[in-house]
PyMOL Python script that loads the backbone (N, CA, C, O; Angstrom):
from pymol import cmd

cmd.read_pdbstr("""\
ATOM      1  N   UNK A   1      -0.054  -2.123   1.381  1.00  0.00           N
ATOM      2  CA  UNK A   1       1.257  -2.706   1.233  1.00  0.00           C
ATOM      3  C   UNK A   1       2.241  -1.579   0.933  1.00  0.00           C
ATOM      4  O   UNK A   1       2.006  -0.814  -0.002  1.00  0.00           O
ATOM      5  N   UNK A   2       3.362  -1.441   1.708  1.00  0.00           N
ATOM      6  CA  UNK A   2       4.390  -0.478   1.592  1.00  0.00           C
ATOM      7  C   UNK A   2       5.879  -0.710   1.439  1.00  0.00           C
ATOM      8  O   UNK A   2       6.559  -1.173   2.355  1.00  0.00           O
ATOM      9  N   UNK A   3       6.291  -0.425   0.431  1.00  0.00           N
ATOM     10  CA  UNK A   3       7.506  -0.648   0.116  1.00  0.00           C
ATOM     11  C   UNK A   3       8.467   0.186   0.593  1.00  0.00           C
ATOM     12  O   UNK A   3       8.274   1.363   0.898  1.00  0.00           O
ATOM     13  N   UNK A   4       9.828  -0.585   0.688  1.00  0.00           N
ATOM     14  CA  UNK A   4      10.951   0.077   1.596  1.00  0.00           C
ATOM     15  C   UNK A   4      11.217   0.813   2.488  1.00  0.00           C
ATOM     16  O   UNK A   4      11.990   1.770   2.520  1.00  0.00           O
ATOM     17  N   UNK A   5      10.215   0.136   3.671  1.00  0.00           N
ATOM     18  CA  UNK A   5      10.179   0.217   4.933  1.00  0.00           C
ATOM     19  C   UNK A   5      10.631  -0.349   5.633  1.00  0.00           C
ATOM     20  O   UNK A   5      10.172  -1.479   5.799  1.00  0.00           O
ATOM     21  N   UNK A   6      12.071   0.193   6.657  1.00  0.00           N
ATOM     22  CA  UNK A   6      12.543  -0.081   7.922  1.00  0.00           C
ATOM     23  C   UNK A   6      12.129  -0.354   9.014  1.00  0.00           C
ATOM     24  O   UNK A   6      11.760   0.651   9.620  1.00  0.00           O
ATOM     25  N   UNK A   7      11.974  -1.639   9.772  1.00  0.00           N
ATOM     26  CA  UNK A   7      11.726  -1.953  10.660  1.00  0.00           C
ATOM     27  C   UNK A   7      10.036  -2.466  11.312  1.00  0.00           C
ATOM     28  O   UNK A   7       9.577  -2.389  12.451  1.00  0.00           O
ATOM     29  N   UNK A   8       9.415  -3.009   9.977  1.00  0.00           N
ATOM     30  CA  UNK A   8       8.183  -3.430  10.042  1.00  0.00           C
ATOM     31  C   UNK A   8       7.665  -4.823  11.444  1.00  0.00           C
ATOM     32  O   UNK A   8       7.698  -6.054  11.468  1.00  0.00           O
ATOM     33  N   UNK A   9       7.181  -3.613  12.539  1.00  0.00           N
ATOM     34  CA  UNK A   9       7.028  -4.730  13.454  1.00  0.00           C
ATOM     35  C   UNK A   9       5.958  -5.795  13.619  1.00  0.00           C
ATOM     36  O   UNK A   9       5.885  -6.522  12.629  1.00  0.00           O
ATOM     37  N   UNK A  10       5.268  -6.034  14.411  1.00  0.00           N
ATOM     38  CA  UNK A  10       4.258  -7.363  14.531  1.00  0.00           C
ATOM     39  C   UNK A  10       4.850  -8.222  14.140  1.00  0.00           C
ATOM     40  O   UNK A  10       6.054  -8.139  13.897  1.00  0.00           O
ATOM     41  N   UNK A  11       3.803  -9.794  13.898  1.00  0.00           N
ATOM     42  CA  UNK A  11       4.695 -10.960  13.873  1.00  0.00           C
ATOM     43  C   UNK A  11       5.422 -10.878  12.345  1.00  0.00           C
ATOM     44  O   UNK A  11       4.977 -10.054  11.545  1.00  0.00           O
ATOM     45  N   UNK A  12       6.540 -11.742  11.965  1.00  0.00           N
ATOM     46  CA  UNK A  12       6.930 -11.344  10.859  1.00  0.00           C
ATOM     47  C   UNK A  12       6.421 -12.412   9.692  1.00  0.00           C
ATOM     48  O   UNK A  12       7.080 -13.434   9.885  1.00  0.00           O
ATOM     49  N   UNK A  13       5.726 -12.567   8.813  1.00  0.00           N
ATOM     50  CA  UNK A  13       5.282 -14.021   8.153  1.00  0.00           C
ATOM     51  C   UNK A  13       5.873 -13.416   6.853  1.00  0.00           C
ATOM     52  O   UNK A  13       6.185 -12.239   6.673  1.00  0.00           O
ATOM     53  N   UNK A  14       5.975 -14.569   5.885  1.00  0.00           N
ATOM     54  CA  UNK A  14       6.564 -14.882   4.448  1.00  0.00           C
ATOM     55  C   UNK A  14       4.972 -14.921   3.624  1.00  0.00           C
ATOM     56  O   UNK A  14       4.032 -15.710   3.723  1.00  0.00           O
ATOM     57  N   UNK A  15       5.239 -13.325   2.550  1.00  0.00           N
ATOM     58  CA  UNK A  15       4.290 -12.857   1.595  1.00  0.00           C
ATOM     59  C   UNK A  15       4.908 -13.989   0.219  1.00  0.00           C
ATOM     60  O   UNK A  15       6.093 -13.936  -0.113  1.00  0.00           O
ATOM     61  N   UNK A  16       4.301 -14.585  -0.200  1.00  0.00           N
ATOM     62  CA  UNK A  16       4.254 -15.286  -1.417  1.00  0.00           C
ATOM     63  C   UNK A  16       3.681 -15.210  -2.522  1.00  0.00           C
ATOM     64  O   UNK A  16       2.510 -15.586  -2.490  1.00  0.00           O
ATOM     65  N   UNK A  17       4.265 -14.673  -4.039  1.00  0.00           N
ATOM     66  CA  UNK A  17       3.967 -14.260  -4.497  1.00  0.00           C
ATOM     67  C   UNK A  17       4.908 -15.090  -5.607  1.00  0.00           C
ATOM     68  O   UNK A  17       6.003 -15.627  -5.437  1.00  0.00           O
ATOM     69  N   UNK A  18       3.952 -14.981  -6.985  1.00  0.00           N
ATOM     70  CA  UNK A  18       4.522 -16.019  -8.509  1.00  0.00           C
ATOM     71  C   UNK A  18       6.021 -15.860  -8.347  1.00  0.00           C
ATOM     72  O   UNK A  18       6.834 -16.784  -8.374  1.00  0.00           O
ATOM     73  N   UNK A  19       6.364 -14.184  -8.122  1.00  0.00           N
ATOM     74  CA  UNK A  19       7.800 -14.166  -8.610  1.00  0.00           C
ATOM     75  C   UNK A  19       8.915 -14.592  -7.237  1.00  0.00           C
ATOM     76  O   UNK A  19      10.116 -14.329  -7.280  1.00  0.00           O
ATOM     77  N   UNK A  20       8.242 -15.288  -6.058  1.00  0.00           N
ATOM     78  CA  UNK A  20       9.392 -15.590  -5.134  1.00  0.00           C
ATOM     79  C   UNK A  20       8.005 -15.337  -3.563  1.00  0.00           C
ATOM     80  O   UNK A  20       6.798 -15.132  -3.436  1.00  0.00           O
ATOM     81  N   UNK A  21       9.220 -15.533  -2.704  1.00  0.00           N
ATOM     82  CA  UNK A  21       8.635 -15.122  -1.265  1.00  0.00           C
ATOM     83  C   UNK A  21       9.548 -13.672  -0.528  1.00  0.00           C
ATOM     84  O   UNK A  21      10.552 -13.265  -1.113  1.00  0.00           O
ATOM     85  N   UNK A  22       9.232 -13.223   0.336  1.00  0.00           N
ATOM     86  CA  UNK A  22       9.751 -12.087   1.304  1.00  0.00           C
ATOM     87  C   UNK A  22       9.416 -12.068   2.522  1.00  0.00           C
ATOM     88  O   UNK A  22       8.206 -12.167   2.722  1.00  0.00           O
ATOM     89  N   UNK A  23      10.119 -11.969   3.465  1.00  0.00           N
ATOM     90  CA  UNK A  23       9.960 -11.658   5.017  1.00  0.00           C
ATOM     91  C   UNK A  23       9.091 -10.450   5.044  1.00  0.00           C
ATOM     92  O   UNK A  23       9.439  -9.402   4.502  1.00  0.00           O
ATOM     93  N   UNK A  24       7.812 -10.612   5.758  1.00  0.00           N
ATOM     94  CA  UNK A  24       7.176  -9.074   5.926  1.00  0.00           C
ATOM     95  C   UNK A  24       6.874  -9.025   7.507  1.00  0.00           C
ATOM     96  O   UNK A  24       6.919  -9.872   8.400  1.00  0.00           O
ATOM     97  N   UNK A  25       6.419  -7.135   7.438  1.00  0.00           N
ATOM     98  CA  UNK A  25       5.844  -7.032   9.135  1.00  0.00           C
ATOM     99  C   UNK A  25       4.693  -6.364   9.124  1.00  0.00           C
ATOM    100  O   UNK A  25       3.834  -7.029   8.545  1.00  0.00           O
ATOM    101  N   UNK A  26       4.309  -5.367   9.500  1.00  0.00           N
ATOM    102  CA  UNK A  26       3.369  -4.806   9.426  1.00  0.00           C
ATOM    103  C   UNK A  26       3.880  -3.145  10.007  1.00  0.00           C
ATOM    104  O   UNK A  26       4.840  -3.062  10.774  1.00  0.00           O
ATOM    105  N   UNK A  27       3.240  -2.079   9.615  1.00  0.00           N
ATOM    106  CA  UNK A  27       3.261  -0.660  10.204  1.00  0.00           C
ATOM    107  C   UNK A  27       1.841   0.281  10.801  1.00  0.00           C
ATOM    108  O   UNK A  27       0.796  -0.323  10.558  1.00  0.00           O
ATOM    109  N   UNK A  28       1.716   1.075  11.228  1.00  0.00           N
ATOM    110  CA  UNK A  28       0.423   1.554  11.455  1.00  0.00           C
ATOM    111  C   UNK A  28       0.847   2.657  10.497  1.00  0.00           C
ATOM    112  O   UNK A  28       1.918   3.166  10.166  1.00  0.00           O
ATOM    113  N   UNK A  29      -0.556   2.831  10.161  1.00  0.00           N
ATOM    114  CA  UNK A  29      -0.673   3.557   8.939  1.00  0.00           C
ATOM    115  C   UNK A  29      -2.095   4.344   8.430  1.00  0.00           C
ATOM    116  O   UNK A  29      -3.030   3.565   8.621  1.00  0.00           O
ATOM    117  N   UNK A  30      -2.467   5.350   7.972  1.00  0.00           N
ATOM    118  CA  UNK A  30      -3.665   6.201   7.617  1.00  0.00           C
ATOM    119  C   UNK A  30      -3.400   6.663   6.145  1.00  0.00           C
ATOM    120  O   UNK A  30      -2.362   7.051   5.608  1.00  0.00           O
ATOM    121  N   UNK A  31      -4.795   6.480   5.618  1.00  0.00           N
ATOM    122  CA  UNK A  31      -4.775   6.729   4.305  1.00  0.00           C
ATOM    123  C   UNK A  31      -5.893   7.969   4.263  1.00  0.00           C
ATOM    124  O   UNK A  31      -7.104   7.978   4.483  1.00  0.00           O
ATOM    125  N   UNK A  32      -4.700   9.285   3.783  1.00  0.00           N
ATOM    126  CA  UNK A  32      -5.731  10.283   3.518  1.00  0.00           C
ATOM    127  C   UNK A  32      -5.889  10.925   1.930  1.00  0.00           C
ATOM    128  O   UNK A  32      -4.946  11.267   1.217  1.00  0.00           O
ATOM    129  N   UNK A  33      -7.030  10.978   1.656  1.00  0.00           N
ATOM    130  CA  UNK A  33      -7.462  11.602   0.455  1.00  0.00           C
ATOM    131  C   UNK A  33      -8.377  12.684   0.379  1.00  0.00           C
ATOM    132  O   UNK A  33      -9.587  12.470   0.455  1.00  0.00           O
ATOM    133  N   UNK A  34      -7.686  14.389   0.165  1.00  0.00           N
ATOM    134  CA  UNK A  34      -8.038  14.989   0.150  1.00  0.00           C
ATOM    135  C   UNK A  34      -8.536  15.744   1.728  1.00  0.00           C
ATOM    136  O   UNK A  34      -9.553  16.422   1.877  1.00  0.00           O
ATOM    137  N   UNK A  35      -7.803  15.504   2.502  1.00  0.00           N
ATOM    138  CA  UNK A  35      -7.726  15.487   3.788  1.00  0.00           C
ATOM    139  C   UNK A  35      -8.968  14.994   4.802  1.00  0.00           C
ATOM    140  O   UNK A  35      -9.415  15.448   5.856  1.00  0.00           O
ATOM    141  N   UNK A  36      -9.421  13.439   3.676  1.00  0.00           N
ATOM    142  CA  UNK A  36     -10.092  13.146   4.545  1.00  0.00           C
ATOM    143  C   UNK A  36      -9.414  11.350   4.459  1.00  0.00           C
ATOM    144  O   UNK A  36      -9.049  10.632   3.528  1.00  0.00           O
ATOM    145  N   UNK A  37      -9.523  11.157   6.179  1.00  0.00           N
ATOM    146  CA  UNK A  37      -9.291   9.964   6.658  1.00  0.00           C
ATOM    147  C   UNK A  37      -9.733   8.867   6.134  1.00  0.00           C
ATOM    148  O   UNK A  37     -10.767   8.591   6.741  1.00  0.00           O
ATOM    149  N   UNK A  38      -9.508   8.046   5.296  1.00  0.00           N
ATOM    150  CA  UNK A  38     -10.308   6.657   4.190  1.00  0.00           C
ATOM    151  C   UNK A  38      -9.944   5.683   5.297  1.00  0.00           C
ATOM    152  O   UNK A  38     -10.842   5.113   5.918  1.00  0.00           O
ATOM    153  N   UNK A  39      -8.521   5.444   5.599  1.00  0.00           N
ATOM    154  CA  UNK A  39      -8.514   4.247   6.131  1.00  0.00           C
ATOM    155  C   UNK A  39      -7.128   4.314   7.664  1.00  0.00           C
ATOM    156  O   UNK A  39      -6.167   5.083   7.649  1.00  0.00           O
ATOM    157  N   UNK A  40      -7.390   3.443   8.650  1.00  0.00           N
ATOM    158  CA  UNK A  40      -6.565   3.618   9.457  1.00  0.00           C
ATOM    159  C   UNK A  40      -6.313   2.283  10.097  1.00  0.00           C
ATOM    160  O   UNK A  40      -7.315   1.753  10.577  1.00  0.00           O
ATOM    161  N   UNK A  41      -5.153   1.619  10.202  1.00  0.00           N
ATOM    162  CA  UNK A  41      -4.917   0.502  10.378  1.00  0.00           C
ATOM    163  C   UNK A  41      -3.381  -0.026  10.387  1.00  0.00           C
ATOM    164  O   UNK A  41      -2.492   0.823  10.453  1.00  0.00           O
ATOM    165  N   UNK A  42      -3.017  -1.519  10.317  1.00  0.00           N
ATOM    166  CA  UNK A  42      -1.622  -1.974  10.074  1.00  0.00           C
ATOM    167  C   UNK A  42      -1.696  -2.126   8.282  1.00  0.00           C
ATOM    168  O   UNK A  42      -2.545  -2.453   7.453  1.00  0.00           O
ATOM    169  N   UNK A  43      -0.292  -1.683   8.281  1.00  0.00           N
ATOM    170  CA  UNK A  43      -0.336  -1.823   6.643  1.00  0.00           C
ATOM    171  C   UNK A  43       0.728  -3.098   6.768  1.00  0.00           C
ATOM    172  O   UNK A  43       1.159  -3.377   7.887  1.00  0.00           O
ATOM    173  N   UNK A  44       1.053  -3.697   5.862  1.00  0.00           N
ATOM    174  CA  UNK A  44       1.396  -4.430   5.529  1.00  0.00           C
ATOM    175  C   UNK A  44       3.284  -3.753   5.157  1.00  0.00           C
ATOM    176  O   UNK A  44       3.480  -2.918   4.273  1.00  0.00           O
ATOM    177  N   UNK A  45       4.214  -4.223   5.862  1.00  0.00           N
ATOM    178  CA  UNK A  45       5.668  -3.300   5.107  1.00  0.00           C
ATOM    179  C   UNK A  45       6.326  -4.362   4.269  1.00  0.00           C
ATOM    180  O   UNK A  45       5.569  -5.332   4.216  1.00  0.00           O
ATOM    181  N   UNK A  46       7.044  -4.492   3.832  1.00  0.00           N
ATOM    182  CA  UNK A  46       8.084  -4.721   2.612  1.00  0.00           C
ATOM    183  C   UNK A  46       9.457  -4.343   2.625  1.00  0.00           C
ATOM    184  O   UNK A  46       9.861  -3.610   1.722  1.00  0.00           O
ATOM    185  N   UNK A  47      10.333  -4.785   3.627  1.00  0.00           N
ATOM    186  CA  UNK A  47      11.820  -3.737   3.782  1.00  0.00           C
ATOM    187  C   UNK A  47      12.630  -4.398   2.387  1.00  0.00           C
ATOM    188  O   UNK A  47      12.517  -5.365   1.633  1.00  0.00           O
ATOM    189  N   UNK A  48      13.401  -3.354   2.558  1.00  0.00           N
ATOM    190  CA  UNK A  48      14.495  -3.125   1.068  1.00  0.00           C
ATOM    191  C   UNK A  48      14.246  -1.894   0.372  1.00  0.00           C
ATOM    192  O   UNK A  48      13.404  -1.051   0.684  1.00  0.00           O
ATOM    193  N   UNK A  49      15.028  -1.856  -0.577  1.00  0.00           N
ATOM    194  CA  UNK A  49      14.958  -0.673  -1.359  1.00  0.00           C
ATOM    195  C   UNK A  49      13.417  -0.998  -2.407  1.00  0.00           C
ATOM    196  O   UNK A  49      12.998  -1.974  -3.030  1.00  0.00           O
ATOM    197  N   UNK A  50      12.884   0.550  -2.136  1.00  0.00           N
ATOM    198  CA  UNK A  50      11.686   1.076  -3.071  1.00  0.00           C
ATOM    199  C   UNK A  50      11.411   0.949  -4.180  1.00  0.00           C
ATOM    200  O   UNK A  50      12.567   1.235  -4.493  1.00  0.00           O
ATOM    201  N   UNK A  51      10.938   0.778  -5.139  1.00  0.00           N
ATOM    202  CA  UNK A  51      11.078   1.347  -6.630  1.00  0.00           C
ATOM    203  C   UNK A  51      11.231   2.938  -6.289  1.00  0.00           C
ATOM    204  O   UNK A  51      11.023   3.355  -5.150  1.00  0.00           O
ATOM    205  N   UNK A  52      11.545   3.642  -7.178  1.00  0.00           N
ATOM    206  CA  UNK A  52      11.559   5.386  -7.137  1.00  0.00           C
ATOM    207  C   UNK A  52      10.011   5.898  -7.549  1.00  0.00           C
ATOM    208  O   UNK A  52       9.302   5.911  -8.556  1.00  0.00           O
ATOM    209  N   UNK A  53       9.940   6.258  -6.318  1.00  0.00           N
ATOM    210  CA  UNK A  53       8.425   7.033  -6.995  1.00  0.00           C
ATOM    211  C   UNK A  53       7.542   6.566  -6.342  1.00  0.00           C
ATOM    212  O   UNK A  53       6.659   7.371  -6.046  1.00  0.00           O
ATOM    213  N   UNK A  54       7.396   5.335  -5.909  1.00  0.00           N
ATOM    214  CA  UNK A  54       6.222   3.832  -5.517  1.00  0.00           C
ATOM    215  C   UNK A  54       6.155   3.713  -4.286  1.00  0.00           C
ATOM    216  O   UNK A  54       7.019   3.004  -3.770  1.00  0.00           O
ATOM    217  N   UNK A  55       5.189   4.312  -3.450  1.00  0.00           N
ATOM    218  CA  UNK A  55       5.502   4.325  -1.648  1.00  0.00           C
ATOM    219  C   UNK A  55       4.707   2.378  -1.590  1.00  0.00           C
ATOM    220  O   UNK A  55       5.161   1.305  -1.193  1.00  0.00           O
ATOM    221  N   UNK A  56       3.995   2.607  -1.926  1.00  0.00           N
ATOM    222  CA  UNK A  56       3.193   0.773  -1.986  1.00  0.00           C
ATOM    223  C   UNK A  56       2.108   0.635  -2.681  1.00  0.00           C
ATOM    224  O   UNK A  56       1.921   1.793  -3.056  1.00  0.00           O
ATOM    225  N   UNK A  57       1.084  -0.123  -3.202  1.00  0.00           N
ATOM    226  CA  UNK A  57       0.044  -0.343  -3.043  1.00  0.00           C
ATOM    227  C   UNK A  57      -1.665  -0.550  -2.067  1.00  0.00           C
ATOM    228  O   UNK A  57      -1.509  -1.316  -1.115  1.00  0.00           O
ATOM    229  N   UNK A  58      -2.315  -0.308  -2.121  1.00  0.00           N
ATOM    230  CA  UNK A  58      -3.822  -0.401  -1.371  1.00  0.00           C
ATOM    231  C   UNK A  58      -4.590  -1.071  -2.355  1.00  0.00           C
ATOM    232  O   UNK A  58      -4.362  -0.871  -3.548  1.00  0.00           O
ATOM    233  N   UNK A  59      -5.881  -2.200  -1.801  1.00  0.00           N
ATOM    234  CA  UNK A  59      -6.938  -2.352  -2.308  1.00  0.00           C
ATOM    235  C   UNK A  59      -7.736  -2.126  -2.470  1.00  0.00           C
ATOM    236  O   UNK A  59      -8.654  -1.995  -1.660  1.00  0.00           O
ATOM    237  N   UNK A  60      -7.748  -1.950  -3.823  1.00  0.00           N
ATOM    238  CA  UNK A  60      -9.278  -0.802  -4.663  1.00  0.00           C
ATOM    239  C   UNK A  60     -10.748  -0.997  -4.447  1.00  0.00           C
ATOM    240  O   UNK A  60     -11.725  -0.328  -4.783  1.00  0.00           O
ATOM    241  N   UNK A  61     -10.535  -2.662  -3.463  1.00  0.00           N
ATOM    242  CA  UNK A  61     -12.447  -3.469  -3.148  1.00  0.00           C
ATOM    243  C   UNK A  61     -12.658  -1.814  -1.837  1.00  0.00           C
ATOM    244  O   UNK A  61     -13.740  -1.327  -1.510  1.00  0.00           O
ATOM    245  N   UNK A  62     -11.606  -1.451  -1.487  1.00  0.00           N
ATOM    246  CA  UNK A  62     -11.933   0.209  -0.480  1.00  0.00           C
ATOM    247  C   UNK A  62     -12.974   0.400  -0.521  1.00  0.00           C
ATOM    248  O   UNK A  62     -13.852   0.269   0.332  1.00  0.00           O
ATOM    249  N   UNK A  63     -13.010   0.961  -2.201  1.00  0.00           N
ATOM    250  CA  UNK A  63     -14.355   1.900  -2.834  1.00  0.00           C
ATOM    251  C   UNK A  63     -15.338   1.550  -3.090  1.00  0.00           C
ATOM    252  O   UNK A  63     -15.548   0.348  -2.925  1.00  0.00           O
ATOM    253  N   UNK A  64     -16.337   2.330  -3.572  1.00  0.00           N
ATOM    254  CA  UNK A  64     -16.970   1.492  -4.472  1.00  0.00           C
ATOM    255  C   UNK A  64     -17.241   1.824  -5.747  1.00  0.00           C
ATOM    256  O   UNK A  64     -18.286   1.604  -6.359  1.00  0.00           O
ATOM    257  N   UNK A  65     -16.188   2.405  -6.158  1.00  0.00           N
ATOM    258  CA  UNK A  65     -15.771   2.748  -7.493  1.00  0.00           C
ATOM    259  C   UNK A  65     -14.601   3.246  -7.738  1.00  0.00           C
ATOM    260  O   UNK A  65     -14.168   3.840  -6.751  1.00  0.00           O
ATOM    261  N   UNK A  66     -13.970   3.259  -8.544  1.00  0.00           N
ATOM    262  CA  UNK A  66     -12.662   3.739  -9.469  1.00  0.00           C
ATOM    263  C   UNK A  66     -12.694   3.791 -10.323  1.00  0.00           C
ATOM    264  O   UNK A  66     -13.013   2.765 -10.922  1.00  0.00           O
ATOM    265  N   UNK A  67     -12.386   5.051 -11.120  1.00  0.00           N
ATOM    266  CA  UNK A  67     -12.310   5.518 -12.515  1.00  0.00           C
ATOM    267  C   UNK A  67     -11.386   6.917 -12.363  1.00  0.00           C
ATOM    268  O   UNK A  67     -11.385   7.972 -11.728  1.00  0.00           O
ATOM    269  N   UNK A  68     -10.278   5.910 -13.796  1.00  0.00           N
ATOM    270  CA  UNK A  68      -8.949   6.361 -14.232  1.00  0.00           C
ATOM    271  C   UNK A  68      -8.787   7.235 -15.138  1.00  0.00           C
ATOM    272  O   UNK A  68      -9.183   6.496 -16.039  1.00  0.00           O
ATOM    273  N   UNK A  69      -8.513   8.287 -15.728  1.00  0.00           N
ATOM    274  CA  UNK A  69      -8.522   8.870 -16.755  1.00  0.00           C
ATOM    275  C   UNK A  69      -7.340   8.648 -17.318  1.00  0.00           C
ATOM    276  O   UNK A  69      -6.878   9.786 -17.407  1.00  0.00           O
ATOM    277  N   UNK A  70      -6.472   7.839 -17.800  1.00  0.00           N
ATOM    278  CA  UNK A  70      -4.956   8.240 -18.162  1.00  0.00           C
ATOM    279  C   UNK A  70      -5.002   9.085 -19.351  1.00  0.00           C
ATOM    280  O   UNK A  70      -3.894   9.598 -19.509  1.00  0.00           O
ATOM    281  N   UNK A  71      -5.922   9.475 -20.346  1.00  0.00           N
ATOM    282  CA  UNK A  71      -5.403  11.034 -20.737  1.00  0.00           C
ATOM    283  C   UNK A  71      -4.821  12.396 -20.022  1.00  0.00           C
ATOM    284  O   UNK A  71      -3.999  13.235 -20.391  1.00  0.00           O
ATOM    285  N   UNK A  72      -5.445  12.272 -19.090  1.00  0.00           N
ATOM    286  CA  UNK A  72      -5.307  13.521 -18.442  1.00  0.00           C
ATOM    287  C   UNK A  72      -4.975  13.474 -16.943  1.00  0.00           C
ATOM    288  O   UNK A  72      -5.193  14.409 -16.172  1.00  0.00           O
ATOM    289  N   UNK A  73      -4.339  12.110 -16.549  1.00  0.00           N
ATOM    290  CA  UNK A  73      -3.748  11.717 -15.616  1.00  0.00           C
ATOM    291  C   UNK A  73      -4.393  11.978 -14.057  1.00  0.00           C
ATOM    292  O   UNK A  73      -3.669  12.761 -13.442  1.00  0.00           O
ATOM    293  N   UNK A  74      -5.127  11.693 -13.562  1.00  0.00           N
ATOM    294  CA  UNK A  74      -6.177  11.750 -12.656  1.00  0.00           C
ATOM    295  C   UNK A  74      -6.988   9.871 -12.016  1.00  0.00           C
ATOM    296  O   UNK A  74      -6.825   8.718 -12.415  1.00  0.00           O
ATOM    297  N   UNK A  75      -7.609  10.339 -11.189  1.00  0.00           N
ATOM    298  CA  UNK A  75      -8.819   9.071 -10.632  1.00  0.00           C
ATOM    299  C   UNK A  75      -9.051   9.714  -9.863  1.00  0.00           C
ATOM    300  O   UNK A  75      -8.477  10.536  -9.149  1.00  0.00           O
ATOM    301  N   UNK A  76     -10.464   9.123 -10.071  1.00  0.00           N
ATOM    302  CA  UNK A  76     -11.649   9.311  -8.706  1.00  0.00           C
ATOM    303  C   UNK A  76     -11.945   7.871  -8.036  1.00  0.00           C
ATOM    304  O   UNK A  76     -12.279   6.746  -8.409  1.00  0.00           O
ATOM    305  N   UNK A  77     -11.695   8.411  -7.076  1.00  0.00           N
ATOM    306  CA  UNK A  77     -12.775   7.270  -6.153  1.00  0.00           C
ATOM    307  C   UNK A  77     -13.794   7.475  -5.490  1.00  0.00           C
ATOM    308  O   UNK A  77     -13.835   8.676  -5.223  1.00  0.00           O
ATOM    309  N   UNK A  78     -15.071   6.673  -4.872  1.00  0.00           N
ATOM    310  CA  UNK A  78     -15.760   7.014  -4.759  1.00  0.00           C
ATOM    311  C   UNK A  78     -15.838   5.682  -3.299  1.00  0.00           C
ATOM    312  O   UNK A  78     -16.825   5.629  -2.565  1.00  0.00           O
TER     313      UNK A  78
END
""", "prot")
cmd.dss("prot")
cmd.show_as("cartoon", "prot")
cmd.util.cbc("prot")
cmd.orient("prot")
């Protein structure tokens, strides 16, 4: 899922969610970590303005593990 993205094509359907609904589309898209290819596919877009900082979210069922360190600001996945 990617936030404040222009012009998200495919069909357009209404994401529903507790706090309201939104017009969405879809983008093609690759997820690399550590310059290796995890995932390649349509992502899901979100047009409007971004939060600052926040390109979107992905689902973590990916892996088959995640572990966060927030002391020392890091994750692994596995």
């Amino acid at each position: 899922m990617l936030f404040g993205v222009r012009g998200g094509a495919g069909d357009r359907r209404d994401l529903l969610t507790l706090t309201g609904s939104q017009s969405v589309g879809t983008v093609a898209r690759r997820l690399t970590i550590e310059g290796q290819n995890v995932w390649r596919g349509d992502a899901v877009a979100i047009p409007g303005e971004g939060e600052s900082g926040i390109a979107g979210l992905f689902p973590l069922n990916m892996f088959k593990t995640v572990y966060i360190c927030n002391s020392q600001g890091y994750i692994e996945f596995e």
